[in-house]
C-alpha positions as CSV (number, residue, x, y, z in Angstrom):
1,X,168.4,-33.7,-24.6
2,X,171.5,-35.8,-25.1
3,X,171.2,-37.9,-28.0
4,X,173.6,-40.7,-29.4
5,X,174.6,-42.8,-31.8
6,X,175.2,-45.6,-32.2
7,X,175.9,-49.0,-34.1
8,X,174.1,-51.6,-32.8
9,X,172.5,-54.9,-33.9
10,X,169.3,-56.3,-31.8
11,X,171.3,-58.7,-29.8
12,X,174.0,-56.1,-29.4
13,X,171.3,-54.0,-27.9
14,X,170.6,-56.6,-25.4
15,X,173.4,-56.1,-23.5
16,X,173.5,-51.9,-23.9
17,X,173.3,-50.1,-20.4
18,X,169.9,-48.6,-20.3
19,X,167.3,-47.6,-17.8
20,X,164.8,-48.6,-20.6
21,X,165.0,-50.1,-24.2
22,X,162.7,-49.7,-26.8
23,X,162.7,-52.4,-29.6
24,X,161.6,-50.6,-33.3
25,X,159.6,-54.0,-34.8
26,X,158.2,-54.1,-38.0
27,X,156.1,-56.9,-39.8
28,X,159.6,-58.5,-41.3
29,X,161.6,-59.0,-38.4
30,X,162.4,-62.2,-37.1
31,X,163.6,-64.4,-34.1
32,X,167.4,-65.2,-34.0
33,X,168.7,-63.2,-30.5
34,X,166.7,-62.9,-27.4
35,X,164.8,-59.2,-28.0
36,X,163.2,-60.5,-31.4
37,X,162.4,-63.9,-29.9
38,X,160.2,-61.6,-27.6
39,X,158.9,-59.7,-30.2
40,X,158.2,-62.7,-32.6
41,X,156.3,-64.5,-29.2
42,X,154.6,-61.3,-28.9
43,X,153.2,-60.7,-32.6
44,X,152.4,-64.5,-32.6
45,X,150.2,-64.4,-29.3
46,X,148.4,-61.1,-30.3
47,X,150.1,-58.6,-27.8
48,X,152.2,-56.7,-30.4
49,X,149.4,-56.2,-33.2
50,X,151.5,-54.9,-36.2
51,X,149.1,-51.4,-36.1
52,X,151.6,-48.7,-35.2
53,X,151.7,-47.4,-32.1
54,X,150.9,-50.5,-30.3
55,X,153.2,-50.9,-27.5
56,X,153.7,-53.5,-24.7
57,X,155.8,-53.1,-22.0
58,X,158.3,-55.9,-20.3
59,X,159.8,-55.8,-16.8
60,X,163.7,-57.4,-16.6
61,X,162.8,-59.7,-19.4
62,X,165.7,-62.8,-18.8
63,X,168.8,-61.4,-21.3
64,X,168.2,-58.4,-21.1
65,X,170.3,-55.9,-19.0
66,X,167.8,-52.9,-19.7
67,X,164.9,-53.7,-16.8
68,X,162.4,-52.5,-18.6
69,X,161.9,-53.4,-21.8
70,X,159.0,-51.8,-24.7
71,X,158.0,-53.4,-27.5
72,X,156.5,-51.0,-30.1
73,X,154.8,-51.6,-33.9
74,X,156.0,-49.6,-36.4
75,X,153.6,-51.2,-39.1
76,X,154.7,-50.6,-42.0
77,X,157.8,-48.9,-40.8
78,X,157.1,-45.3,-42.6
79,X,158.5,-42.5,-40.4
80,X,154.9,-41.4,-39.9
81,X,154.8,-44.6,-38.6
82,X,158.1,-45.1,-36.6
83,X,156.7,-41.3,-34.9
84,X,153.7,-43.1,-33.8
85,X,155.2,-45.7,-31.9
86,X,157.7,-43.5,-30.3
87,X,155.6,-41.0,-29.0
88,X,153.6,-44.5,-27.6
89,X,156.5,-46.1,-26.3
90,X,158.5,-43.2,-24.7
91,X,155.1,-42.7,-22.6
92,X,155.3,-46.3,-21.8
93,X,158.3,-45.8,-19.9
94,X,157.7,-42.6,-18.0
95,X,156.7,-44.3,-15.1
96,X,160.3,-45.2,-14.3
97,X,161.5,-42.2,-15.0
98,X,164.5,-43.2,-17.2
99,X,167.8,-41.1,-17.6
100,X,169.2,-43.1,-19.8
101,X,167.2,-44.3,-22.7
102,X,167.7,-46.8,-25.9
103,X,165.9,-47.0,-29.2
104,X,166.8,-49.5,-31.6
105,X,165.5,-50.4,-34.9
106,X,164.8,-54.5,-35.2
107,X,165.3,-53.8,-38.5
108,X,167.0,-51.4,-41.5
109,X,166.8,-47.9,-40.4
110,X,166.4,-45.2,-43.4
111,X,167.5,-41.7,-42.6
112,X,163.6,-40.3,-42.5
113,X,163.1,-42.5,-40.0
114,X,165.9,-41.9,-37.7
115,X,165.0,-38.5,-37.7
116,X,161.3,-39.1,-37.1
117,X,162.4,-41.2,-34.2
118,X,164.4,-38.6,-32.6
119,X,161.8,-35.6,-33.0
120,X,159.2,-38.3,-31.6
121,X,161.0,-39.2,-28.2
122,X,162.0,-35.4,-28.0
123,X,158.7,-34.0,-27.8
124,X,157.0,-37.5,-25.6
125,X,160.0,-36.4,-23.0
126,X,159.8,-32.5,-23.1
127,X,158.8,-30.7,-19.6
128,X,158.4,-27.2,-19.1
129,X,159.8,-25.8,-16.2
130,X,160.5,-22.4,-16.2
131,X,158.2,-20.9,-14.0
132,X,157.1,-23.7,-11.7
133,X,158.8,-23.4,-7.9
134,X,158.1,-27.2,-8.0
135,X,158.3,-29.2,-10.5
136,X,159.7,-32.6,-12.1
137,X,162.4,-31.6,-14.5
138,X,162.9,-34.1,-17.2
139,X,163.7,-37.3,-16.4
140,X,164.7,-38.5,-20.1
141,X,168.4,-37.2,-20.1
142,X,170.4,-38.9,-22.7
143,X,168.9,-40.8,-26.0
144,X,170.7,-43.3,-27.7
145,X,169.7,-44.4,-31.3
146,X,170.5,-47.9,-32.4
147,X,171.2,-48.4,-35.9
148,X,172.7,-51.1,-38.0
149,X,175.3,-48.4,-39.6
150,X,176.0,-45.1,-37.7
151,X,177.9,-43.4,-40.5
152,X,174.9,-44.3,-42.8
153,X,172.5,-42.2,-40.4
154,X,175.2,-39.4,-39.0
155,X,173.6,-36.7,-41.4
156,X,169.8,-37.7,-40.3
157,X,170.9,-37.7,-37.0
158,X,172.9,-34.4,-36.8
159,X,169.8,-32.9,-38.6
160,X,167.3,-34.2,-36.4
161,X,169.3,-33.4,-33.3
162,X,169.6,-29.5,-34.4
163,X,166.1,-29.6,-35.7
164,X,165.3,-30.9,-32.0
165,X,167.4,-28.5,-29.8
166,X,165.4,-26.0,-32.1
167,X,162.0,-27.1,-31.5
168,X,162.4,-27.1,-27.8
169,X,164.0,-23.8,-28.0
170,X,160.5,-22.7,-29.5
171,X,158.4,-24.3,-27.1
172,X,160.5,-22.9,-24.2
173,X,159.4,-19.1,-25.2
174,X,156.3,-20.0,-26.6
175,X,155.0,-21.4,-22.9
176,X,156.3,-18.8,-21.0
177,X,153.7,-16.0,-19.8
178,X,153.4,-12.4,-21.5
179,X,155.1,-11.2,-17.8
180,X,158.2,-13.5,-18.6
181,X,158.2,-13.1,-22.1
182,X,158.2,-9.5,-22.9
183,X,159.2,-8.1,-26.1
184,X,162.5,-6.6,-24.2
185,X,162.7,-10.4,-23.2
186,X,162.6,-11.6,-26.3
187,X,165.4,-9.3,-27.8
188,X,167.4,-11.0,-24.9
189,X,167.0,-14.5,-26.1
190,X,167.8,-13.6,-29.9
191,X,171.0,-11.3,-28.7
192,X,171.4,-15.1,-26.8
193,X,171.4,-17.0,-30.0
194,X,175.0,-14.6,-31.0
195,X,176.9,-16.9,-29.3
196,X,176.7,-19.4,-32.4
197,X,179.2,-19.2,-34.8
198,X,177.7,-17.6,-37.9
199,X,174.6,-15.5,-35.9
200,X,174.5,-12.0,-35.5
201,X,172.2,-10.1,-33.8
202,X,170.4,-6.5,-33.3
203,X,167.7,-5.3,-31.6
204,X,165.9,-2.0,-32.1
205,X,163.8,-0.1,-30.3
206,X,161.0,2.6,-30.6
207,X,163.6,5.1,-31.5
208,X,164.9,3.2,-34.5
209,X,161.6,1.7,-35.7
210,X,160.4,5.2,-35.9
211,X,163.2,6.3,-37.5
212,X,162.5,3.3,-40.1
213,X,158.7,4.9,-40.4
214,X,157.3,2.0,-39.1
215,X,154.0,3.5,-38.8
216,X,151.6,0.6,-38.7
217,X,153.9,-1.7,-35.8
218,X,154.7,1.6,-34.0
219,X,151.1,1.8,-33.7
220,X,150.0,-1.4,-32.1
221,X,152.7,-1.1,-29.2
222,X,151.2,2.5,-28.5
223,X,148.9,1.1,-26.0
224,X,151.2,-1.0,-23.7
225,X,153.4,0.4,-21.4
226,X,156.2,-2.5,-22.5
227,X,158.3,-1.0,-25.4
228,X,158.4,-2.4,-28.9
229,X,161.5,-4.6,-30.1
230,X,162.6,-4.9,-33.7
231,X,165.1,-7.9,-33.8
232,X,167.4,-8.6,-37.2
233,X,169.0,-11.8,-37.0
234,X,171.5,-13.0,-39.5
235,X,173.3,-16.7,-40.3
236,X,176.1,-16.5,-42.8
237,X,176.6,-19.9,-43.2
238,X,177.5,-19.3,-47.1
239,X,179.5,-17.2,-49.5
240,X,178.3,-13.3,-48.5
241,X,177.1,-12.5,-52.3
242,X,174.4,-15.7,-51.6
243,X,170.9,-14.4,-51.5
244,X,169.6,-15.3,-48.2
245,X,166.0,-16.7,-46.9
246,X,164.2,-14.4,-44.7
247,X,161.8,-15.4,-42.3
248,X,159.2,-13.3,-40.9
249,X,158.1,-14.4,-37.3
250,X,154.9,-12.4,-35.9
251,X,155.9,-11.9,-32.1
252,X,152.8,-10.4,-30.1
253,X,154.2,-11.4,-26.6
254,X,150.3,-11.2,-25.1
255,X,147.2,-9.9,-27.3
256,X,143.9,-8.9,-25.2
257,X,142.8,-7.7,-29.0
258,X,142.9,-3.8,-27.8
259,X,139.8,-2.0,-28.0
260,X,138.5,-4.8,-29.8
261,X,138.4,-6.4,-26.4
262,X,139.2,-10.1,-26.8
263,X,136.4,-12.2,-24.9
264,X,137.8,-13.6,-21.3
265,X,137.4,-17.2,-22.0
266,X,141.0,-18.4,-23.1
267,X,142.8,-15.2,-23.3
268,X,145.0,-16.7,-21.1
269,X,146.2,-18.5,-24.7
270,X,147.1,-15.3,-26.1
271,X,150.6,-15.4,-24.7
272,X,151.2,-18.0,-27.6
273,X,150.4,-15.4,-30.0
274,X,154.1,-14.2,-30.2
275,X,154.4,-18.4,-31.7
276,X,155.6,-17.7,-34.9
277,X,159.0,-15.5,-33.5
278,X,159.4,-18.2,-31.4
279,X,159.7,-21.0,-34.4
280,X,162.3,-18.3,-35.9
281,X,164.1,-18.0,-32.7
282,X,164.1,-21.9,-33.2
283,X,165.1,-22.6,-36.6
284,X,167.9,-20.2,-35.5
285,X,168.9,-21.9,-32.9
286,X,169.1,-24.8,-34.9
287,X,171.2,-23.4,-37.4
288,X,173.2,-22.2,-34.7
289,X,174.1,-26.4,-33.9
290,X,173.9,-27.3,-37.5
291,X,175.8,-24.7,-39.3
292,X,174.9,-25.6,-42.6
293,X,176.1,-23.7,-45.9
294,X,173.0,-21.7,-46.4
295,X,172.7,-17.5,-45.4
296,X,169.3,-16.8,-43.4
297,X,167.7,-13.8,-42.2
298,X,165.6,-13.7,-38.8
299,X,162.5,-10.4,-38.8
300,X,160.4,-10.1,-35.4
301,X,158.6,-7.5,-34.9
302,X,157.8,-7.8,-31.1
303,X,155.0,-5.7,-29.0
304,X,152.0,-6.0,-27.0
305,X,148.4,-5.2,-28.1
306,X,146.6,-3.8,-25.3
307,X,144.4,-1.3,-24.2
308,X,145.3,2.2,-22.4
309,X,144.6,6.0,-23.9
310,X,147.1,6.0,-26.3
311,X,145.9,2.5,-27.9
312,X,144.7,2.1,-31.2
313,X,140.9,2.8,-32.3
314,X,138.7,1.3,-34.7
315,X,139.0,3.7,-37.6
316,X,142.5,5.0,-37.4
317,X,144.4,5.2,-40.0
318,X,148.0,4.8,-40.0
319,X,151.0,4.9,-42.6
320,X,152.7,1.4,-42.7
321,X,156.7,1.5,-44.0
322,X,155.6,0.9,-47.6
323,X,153.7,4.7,-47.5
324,X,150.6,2.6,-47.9
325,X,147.8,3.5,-45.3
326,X,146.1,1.4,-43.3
327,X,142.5,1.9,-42.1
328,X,142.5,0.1,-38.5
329,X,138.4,-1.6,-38.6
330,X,139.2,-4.1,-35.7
331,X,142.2,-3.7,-33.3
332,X,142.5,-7.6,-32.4
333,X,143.7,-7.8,-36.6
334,X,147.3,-6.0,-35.3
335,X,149.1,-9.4,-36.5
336,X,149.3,-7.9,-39.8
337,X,149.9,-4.6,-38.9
338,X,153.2,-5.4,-37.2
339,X,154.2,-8.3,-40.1
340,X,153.5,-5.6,-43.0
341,X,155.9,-3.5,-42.1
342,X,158.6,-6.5,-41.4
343,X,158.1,-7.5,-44.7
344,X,158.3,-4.2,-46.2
345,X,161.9,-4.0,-44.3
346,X,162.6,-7.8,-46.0
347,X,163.5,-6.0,-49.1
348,X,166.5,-4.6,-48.1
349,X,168.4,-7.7,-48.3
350,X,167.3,-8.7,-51.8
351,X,166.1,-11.7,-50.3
352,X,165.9,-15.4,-52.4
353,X,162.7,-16.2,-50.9
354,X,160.9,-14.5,-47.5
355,X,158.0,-17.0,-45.4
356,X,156.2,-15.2,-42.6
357,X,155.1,-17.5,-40.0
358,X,152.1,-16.4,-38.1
359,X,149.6,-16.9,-35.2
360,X,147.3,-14.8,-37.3
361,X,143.4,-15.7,-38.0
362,X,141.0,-17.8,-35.8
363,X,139.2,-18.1,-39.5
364,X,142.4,-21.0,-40.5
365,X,142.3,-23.1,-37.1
366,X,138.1,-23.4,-38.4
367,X,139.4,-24.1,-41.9
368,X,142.8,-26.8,-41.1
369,X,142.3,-27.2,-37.4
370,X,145.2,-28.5,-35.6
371,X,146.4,-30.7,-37.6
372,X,147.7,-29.1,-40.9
373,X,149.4,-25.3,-40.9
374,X,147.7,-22.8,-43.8
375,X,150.1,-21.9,-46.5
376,X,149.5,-19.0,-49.0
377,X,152.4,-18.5,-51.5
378,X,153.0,-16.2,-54.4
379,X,155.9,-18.3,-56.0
380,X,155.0,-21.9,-57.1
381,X,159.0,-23.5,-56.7
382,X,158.8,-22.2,-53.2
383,X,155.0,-23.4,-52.5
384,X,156.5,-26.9,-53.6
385,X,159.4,-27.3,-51.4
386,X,157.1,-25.8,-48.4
387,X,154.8,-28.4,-48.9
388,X,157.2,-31.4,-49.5
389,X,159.3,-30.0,-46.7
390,X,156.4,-30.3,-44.3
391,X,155.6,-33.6,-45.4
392,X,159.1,-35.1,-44.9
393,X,159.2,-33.3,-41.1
394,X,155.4,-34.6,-40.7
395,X,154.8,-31.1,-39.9
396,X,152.2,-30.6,-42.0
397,X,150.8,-27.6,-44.2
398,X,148.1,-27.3,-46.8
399,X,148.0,-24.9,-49.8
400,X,145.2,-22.3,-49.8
401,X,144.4,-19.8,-52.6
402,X,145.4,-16.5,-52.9
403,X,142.9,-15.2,-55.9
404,X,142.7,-11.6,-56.4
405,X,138.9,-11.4,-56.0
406,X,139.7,-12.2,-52.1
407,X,141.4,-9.3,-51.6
408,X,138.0,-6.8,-52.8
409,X,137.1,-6.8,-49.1
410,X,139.9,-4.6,-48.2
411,X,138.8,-1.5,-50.1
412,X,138.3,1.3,-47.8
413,X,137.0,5.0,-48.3
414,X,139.8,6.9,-45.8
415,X,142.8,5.0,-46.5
416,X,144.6,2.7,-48.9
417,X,143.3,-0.4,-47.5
418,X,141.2,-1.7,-44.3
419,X,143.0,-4.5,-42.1
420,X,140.0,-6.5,-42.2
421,X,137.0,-8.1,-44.6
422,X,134.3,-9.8,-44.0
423,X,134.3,-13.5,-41.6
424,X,134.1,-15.2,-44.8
425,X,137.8,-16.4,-45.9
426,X,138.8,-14.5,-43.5
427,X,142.2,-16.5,-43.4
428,X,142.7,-15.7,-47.4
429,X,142.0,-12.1,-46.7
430,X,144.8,-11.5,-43.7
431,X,147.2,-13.3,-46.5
432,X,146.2,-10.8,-49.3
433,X,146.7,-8.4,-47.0
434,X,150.0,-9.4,-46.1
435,X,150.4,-10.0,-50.2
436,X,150.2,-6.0,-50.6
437,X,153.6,-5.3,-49.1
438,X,155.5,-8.2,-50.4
439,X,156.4,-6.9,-53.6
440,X,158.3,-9.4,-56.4
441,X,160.5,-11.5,-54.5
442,X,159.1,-15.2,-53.8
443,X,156.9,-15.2,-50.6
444,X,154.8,-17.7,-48.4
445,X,152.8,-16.9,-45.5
446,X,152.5,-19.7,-42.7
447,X,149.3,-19.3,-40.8
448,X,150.4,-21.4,-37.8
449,X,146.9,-20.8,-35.5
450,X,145.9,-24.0,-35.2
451,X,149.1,-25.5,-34.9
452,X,151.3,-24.0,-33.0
453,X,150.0,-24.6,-29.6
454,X,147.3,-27.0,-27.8
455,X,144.8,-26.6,-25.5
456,X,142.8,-28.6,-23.0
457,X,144.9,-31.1,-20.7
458,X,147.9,-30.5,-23.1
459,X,148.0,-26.8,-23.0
460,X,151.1,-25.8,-24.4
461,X,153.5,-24.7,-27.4
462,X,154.1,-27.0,-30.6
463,X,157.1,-25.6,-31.5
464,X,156.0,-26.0,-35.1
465,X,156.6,-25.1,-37.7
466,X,160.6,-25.6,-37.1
467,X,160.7,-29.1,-38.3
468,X,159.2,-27.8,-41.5
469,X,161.3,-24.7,-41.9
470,X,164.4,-26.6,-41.1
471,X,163.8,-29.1,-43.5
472,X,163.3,-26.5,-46.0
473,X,166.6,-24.7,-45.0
474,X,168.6,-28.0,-45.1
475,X,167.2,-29.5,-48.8
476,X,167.8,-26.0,-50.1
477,X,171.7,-25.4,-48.6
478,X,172.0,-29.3,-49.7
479,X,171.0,-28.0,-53.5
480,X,172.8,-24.8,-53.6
481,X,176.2,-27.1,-52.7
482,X,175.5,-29.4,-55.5
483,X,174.4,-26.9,-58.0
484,X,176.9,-26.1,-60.5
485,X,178.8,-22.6,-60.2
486,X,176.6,-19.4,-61.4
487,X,177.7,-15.2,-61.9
488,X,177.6,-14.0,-58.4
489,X,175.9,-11.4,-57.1
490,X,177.9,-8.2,-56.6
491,X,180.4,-8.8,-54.3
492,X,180.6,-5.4,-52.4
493,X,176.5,-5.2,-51.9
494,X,175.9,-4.0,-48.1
495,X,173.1,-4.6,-46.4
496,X,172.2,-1.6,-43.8
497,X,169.8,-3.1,-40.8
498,X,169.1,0.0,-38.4
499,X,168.5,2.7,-39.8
């Protein structure tokens, strides 16, 4: 989408070229041009309750060169509340099919909320179309933002619009099927993302991983006929001695669970199980449009699980990258048997912090549902700025424990640890798990089940969490700049990616 910005006061707005306009109106605003004297009519007759989300929709209202006009309550004008009415009032106008498209605030507009609006009328508007023959692109071309001071709002903006282009980005290869979103596929669309300034990218295949001693992710892809992918993305957006970020996406391009046959009921969903590579594709190709002064590493390890003579079999044990073995109990728990071995390769760039971000358990959409991602974290700073980040982006996460007495149901008798425990916590345990091969840099593991796609009527990709993630990325480069100078790291330090 095209979004821009601009200054504008309500009566300004009145006269903006626009195939619709939607009026921001909170409890405080007044009459004094011809929009608010609708809205202050409206409020006073009891069609614009001050509830957000509450919408009401005007055709070629006199004064107005917009013919259609949408009046939305923003209460008490929060951004959770300013998102809310958004995603209300962009509906309310897809009926004319807009191009062009106006949102103005009737009153001040903080930087939180500018973003929220943006991300809002970005994800009301968003159409896949990939594989349809016939199909109703996107109407909702270009996005203007009214604001009382532009230059006040550019950095919201410029965040929100990256943070957007991102998100989309994530939903595009989350909603694709496993046939047009192969793991080979999905090394194409990160070797994409190297036409960024700042992004590099490699891709390696069975050969390499091999050659790495992946044992454990080597062993999932045996049983699909589609080869593995290994993809290392880098964004050097700060001095090359800064410690970077690493995040861990889990890229299963279609899961049937193996010989631990999935049942058929919704497996069609299981192409969104490569989610969480497609929220690090995102955040990448956000950074890609943002370019801010932060350095940021991108792991997917990228296969199928499925089922042919070679596949995996309850009870096999395999030698993950660490040397730790692995006893295989259920074949549909390969998640973590791909993402242990990423994270064991995370080392290598003496990373500042490392997140995984994961489709992984059923057991954490029964605990958070959709609403709230799962968040396990070894490093309290890091657990902090998750959740605050995800707060800020409204994409939402919730702390869960990571005591040590969760991880006793991993003992096994043939190997160094079992891939599963019982059903009970069985979200905790697939995080200890993960917790085994993290070592002592600062970790968190996003458990993005529940949230990174829908079902039902509005099947399709989230593109969470890459409003949280960026969020995170931006308040951290924001910090390092302001941060008085420290001893840098050695200067010469190389960081080797194949093998």
């Amino acid at each position: 989408m095209d979004f821009q910005l601009k200054t504008l006061t309500v009566a300004q707005a009145a006269t903006e070229k626009a195939d619709a306009l939607i009026l921001l109106v909170d409890a405080s605003s007044t009459a004094g041009d011809v929009l608010s004297a609708l809205a202050a009519s409206a409020r006073k007759a009891g069609d614009l309750p001050d509830k957000a989300g509450k919408v009401i929709t005007l055709y070629r209202p006199a004064g107005v060169t917009a013919p259609r006009v949408v009046l939305a309550s923003i209460g008490d004008g929060k951004p959770a509340a300013v998102r809310s009415a958004v995603l209300a009032a962009v509906q309310a106008t897809k009926s004319g099919q807009p191009k062009r498209a106006l949102i103005v605030f009737a009153a001040s507009a903080d930087p939180a909320s500018v973003h929220a609006a943006m991300v809002a009328a970005a994800d009301a508007s968003y159409v896949y179309t990939a594989t349809k023959s016939k199909s109703e692109p996107r109407s909702l071309r270009q996005l203007v933002i009214g604001v009382p001071d532009a230059k006040a709002a550019r950095p919201a903006f410029d965040e929100a619009s990256a943070t957007v282009a991102g998100i989309e980005f994530a939903k595009e290869w989350g909603n694709r099927p496993g046939n047009h979103c192969t793991p080979t596929m999905l090394g194409e669309a990160a070797r994409g993302l190297g036409a960024f300034a700042r992004i590099k990218c490699e891709v390696l295949g069975p050969k390499e991983v091999d050659k790495l001693g992946m044992g454990s992710f080597a062993a999932v892809a045996r049983g699909s006929s589609e080869p593995l992918r290994f993809v290392v993305l880098r964004y050097q957006g700060a001095a090359k001695d800064q410690a970077p970020v690493v995040l861990v996406g889990k890229g299963i391009t279609f899961d049937t669970g193996g010989v631990s046959l999935k049942p058929a009921a919704e497996m069609d969903e299981m192409k969104f199980d490569m989610c969480g590579a497609a929220s690090v594709l995102g955040v990448f190709r956000a950074l890609g449009a943002l370019q801010p002064a932060i350095n940021v590493v991108g792991l997917i390890p990228s296969c199928e699980n499925m089922n042919d003579g070679r596949a995996l079999k309850p009870g096999d044990v395999v030698t993950s990258m660490s040397g730790q073995t692995i006893e295989v109990l259920n074949t549909d728990a390969e998640g973590r048997l791909i993402l242990c071995d990423a994270l064991t390769y995370a080392k290598r760039f003496e990373p500042a912090a490392v997140i995984d971000v994961a489709t992984l358990t059923g057991a954490c959409v029964v605990a958070l549902g959709g609403v709230r991602s799962g968040l396990f974290a070894s490093d309290e700073p890091l657990a902090t700025a998750l959740e605050a980040a995800g707060e800020a982006s409204h994409d939402r996460c919730w702390r869960m424990p990571l005591d040590d007495e969760y991880g006793d149901g991993l003992k096994s008798n043939f190997a160094d640890m079992a891939n599963i425990a019982g059903r009970a916590g069985g979200a905790i345990t697939a995080a200890k798990f993960l917790q085994k091969f993290v070592g002592e840099y600062p970790w968190a593991h996003l458990d993005i089940a529940g949230t990174a796609w829908k079902s039902g009527g509005a099947k399709g990709s989230t593109g969470r969490p890459v409003g949280l993630l960026m969020r995170y990325l931006t308040v951290r480069a924001a910090a390092a700049t302001s941060a008085p100078a420290t001893v840098p790291r050695k200067a010469t330090r190389k960081v080797r990616t194949s093998p």
